[in-house]
C-alpha positions in Angstrom: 239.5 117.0 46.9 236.6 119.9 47.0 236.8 120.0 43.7 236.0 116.6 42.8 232.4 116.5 41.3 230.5 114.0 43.1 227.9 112.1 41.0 224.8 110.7 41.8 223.7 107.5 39.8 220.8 106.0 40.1 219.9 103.3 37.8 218.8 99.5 38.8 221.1 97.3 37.6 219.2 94.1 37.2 219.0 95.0 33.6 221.4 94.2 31.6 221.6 97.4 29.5 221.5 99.5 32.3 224.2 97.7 33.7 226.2 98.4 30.8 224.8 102.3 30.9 226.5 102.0 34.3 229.3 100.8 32.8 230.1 103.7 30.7 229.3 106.3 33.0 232.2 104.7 34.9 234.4 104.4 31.9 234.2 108.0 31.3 235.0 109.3 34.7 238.4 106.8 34.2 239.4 109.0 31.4 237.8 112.5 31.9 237.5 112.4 36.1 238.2 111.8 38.8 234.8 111.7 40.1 233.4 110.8 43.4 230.7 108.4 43.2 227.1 107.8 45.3 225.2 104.4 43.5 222.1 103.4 43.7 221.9 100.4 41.7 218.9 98.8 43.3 215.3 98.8 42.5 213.9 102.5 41.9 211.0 102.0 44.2 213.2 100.6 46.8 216.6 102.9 46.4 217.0 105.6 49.7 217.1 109.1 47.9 215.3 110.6 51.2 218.8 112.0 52.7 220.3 112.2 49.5 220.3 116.0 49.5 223.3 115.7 52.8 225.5 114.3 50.5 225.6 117.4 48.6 226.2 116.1 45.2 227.4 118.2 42.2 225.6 116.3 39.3 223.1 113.7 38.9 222.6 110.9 36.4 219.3 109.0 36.5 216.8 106.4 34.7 213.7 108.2 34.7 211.0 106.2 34.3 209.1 107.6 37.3 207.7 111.2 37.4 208.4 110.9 40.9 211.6 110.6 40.8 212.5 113.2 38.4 210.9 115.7 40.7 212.9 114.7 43.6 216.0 114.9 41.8 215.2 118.2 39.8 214.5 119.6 43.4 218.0 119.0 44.2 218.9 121.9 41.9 221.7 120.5 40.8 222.7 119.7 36.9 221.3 116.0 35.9 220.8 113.7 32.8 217.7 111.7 32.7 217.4 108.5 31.0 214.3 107.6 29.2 211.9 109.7 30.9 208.4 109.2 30.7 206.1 109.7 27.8 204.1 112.7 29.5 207.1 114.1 30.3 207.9 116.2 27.5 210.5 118.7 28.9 213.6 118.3 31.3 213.3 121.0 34.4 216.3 123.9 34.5 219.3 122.7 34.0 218.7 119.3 33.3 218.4 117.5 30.2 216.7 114.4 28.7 218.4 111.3 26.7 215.7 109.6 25.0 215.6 106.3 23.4 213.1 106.3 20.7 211.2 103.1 21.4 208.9 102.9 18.2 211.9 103.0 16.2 213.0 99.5 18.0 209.5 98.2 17.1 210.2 99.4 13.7 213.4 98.2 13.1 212.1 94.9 13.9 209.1 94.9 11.6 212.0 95.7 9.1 214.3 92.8 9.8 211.8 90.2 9.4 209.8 92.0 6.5 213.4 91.7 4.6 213.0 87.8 5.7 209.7 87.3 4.0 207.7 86.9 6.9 203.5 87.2 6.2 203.0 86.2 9.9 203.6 88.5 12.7 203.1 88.6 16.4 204.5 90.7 19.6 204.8 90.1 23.3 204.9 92.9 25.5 206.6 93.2 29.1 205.2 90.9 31.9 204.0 94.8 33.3 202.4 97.7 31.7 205.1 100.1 30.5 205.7 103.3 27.8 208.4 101.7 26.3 206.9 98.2 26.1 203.6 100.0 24.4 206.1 102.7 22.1 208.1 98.9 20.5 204.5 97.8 20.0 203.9 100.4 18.3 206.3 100.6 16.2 206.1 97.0 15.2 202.5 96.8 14.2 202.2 100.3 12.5 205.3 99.5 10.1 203.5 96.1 9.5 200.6 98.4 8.7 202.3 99.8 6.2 202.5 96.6 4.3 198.9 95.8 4.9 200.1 93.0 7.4 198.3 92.4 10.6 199.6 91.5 14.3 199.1 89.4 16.9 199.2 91.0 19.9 199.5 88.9 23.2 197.4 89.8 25.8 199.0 91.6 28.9 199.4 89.0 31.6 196.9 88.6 34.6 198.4 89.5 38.1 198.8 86.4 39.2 200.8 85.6 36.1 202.9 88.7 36.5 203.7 87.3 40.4 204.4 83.7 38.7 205.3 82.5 35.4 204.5 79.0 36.0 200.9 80.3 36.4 201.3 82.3 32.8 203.3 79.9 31.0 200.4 77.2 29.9 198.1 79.9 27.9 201.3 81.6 26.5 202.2 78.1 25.3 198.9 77.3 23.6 198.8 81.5 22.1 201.7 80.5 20.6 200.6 77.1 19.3 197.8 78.9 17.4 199.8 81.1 15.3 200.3 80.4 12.2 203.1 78.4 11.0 206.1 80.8 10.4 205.6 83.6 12.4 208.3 86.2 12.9 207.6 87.0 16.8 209.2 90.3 18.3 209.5 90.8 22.3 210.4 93.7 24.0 213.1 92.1 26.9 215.7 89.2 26.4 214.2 87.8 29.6 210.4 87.7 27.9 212.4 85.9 25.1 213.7 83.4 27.3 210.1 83.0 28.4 208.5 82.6 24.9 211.6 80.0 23.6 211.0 77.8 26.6 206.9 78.0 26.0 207.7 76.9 22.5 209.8 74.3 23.8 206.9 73.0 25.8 204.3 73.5 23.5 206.5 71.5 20.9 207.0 74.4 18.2 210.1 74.7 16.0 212.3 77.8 16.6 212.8 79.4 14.1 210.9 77.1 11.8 207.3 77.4 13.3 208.4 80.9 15.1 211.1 83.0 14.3 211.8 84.9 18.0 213.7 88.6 17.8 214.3 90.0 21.5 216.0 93.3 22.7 218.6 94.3 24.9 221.8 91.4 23.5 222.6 90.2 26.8 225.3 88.0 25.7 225.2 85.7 28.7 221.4 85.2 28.6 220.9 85.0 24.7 223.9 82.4 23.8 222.1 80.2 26.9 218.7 79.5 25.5 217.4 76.9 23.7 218.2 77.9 20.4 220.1 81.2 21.2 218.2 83.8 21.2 218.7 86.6 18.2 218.3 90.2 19.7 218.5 94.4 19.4 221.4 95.1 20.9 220.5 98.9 22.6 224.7 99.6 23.1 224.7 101.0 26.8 228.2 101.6 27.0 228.2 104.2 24.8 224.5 105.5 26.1 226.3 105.5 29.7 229.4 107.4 28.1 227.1 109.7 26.4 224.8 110.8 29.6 228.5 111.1 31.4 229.4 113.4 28.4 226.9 115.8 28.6 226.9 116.1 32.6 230.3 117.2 32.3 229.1 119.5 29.8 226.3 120.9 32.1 229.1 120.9 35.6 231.4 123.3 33.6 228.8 125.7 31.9 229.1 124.4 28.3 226.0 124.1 26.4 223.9 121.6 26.2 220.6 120.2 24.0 217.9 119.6 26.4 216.5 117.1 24.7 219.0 114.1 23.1 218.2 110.9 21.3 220.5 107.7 21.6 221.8 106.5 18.2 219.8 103.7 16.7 220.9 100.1 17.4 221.9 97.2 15.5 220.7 93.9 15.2 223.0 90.8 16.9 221.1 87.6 14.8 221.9 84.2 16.7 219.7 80.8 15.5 216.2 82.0 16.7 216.2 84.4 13.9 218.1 81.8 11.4 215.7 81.1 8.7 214.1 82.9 5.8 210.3 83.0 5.6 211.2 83.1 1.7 208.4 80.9 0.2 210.7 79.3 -3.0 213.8 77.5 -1.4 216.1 78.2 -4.2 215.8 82.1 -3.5 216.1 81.4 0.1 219.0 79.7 -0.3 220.5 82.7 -2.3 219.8 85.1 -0.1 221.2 83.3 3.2 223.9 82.7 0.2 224.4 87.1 0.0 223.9 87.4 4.0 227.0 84.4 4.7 229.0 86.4 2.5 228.7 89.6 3.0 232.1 91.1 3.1 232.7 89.5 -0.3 232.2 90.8 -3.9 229.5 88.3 -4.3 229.0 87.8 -8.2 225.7 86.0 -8.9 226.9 84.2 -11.3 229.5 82.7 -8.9 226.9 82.3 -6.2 225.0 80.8 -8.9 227.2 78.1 -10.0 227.8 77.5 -5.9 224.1 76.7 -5.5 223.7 74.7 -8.7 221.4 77.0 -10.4 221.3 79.6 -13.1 221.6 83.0 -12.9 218.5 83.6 -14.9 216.6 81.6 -12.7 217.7 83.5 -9.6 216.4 86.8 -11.3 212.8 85.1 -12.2 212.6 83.7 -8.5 213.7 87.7 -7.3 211.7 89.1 -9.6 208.6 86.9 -8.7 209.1 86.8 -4.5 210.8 90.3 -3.8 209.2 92.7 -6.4 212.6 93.9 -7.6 216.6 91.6 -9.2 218.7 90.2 -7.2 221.3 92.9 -8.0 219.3 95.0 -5.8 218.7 92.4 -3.4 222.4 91.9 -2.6 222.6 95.9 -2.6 219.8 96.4 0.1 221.8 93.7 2.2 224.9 95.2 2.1 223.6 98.6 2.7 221.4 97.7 5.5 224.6 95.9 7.4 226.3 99.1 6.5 224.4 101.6 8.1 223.8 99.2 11.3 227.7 99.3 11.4 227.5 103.6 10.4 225.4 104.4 13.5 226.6 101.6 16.4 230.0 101.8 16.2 233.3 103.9 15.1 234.8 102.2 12.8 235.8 104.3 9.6 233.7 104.4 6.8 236.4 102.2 4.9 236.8 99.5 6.9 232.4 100.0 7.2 232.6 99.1 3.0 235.3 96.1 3.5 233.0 95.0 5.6 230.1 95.2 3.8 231.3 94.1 0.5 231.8 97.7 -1.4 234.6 98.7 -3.7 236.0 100.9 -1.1 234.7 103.8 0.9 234.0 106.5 -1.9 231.6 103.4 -3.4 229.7 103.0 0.0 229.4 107.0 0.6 227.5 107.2 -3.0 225.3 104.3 -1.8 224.4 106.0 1.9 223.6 109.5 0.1 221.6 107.8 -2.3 219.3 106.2 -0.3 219.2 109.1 2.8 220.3 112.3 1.3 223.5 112.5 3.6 227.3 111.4 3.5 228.0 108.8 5.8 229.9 111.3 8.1 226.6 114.0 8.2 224.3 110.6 8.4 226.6 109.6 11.9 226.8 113.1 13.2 222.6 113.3 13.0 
C-alpha cells in the first residue's frame, strides 16, 4: 500500500467543466492506478490546504487561478500539474508544470463562427467578476472582429451590488441588450452568464436568435438544453483535460519527461437554437447555406440542393458571389472543413470516419484538404 501515489486534487467543482476535469483525473487512475485520493472540490478560497502537508501526498493536481495557491502547493515540493494559471505567471516552479488553456483562442473561435453566419453586429458579456480568462475570450473576440473592421459592444462589468444579486443587475442588462442593434451575434464567456442574458432577453421581449444570436462556453448539457431557447455553446472537453493533467503527473511521479508548459487542444462548437439562424442578408443564400450545414455528411451537389430549394444553380452562385466574396463550391468546402477540423482536434475518431462525416470522398480526399489549408497532415495537425 506504500506504494500507492496519493494525489492531491484541488479544483471547485461548481463548474461544470471542472467537474468533468475531475472526472477524468478519476478515469485515468481507474485504468493506469490505483491511486489514493485527498479532494478538495469546494471553493478555492474556502478549501483547508493548511495541514495538507501531514498527509504527505506524492503528487498534486490543481486549478490555479490564484498565485497564492500555487505557492503553497509548489512549497510542498512535490511533483504537480497546474490548471490554467494566471496570466503573470509565466513559469511553473521545479518540478511542476503548467496546462494552459488559451482563452483568446475561445474568443476567437467565436468571432469566427458567427463571422461565417454573416453577422455585422457584435457584442460580449464578460463574467459577473473580474477575471484573466474572462478579459483573454474578450479579447479574442473583439481583436478578430478587428480584423474585419467590425466593432464590439462590450457590456460593462457589473456594479457590486449586481455581482451580490442579479435581480439588482438584470433590468440595465435587459435594456443594454434592447439597444443593440437588430441581429447581433452576442458571445459570453460562462453558460451560467448565458442563462442570464436569454432570460434578460426574455424579459426585455427580444427574439433569440432572431434579434440576438447568444454563443456561451463550457456545454453544460444539463444547463444549455434547459433554457429558453437552448443555449448554443463551446464545449472546453474536460474529460480529456482532466485525463491529460493525470497523464502528465504520472509522467512527472516516475521521472519521465515532461513539457513545462502544455496547452489543451482547441474545442469545438455544440450549436443548439440560440445560435440557429443566419445573419445572411438575401434569404435564398441563407436558405442554402443552412441547406450545406443540415447535410453535411452528404455529397451535397448544388444542383441537387438547388432543385430542393426551388432555385437555380446560377442564381445561387450570383447570390455567393454577391454576399460571401467567393462560389458556393467553396462555401460548402469551408463548411465541411471547418466541421472537420473541430472533429480532428476534440475527439479520436479516425481521419476516415472524420471525412464520412464531413461529406469527403474518403480520408486521402480530407487529408489533401487539411494540408492545404494548414500545411500539415491531419495526423501532424492532431499531434501539434
Amino acid at each position: 500500500m506504500s506504494s500507492i501515489p496519493k494525489i492531491l486534487v484541488t479544483l471547485p467543482t461548481a463548474n461544470f467543466t471542472q467537474r468533468r476535469i475531475l472526472e477524468g483525473v478519476l478515469s485515468y487512475a481507474r485504468d493506469h492506478g490505483p491511486w489514493m485520493f485527498h479532494l478538495n472540490t469546494g471553493d478555492i478560497a474556502g478549501q483547508g490546504l493548511r495541514r495538507i502537508a501531514d498527509w504527505k501526498c506524492s503528487g498534486v493536481i490543481a486549478l490555479s487561478a490564484h498565485p497564492e495557491l500555487i505557492s503553497r502547493l509548489a512549497a510542498l515540493k512535490r511533483p504537480a500539474v497546474f490548471i490554467n494559471p494566471p496570466q503573470g505567471k509565466r513559469r511553473p516552479p521545479k518540478g511542476c508544470v503548467f496546462v494552459r488553456r488559451d482563452h483568446q483562442n475561445l474568443g476567437r473561435l467565436a468571432a469566427e463562427y458567427f463571422l461565417a453566419r454573416g453577422y455585422r453586429s457584435f457584442a460580449f458579456v464578460g463574467a459577473v467578476r473580474t477575471a484573466d480568462w474572462s478579459d483573454g475570450r474578450r479579447e479574442g473576440f473583439t481583436a478578430r472582429l478587428a480584423k474585419e473592421g467590425l466593432p464590439c459592444a462590450v457590456y460593462p462589468d457589473p456594479s457590486p451590488e449586481e455581482v451580490a444579486d442579479f435581480a439588482i443587475e438584470a433590468p440595465r442588462l435587459g435594456a443594454w441588450l434592447a439597444a443593440l442593434p437588430n441581429s447581433t451575434a452576442l458571445y459570453t464567456v460562462k453558460d451560467m452568464r448565458g442563462q442570464q442574458i436569454l432570460a434578460a432577453c426574455m424579459d426585455a421581449g427580444i427574439r433569440v436568435p432572431e434579434g440576438v444570436s447568444v454563443l456561451s462556453t463550457d456545454d453544460d448539457a444539463i444547463l444549455c438544453e434547459t433554457t429558453t431557447p437552448p443555449l448554443s455553446s463551446i464545449a472546453l472537453d474536460g474529460e480529456n483535460t482532466g485525463r491529460l493533467c493525470a497523464h502528465i503527473l504520472d509522467n512527472l511521479l516516475h521521472g519521465r519527461p515532461v513539457e513545462p508548459l502544455v496547452d489543451i487542444a482547441y474545442p469545438r462548437i455544440v450549436t443548439r437554437r440560440s445560435t440557429d439562424a443566419f445573419a445572411i442578408e438575401d434569404p435564398i443564400l441563407a436558405r442554402a447555406v443552412a441547406y450545406v450545414r443540415a447535410h453535411i455528411g452528404e455529397s451535397v451537389q448544388i444542383s441537387v440542393m438547388a432543385d430542393a430549394l426551388g432555385i437555380s444553380v446560377r442564381t445561387i452562385e450570383m447570390k455567393a458571389l454577391r454576399h460571401l466574396g467567393h462560389t458556393f463550391r467553396e462555401e460548402i468546402r469551408r463548411i465541411r472543413l471547418s466541421e472537420g477540423i473541430s472533429l480532428l482536434s476534440n475527439t479520436a475518431l479516425p481521419v476516415a470516419a472524420i471525412a464520412e462525416r464531413c461529406g469527403f470522398c474518403n480520408a486521402s480526399h480530407f487529408s489533401r484538404a487539411v494540408k492545404a489549408a494548414f500545411g500539415y497532415t491531419p495526423g501532424t495537425f492532431r499531434a501539434r
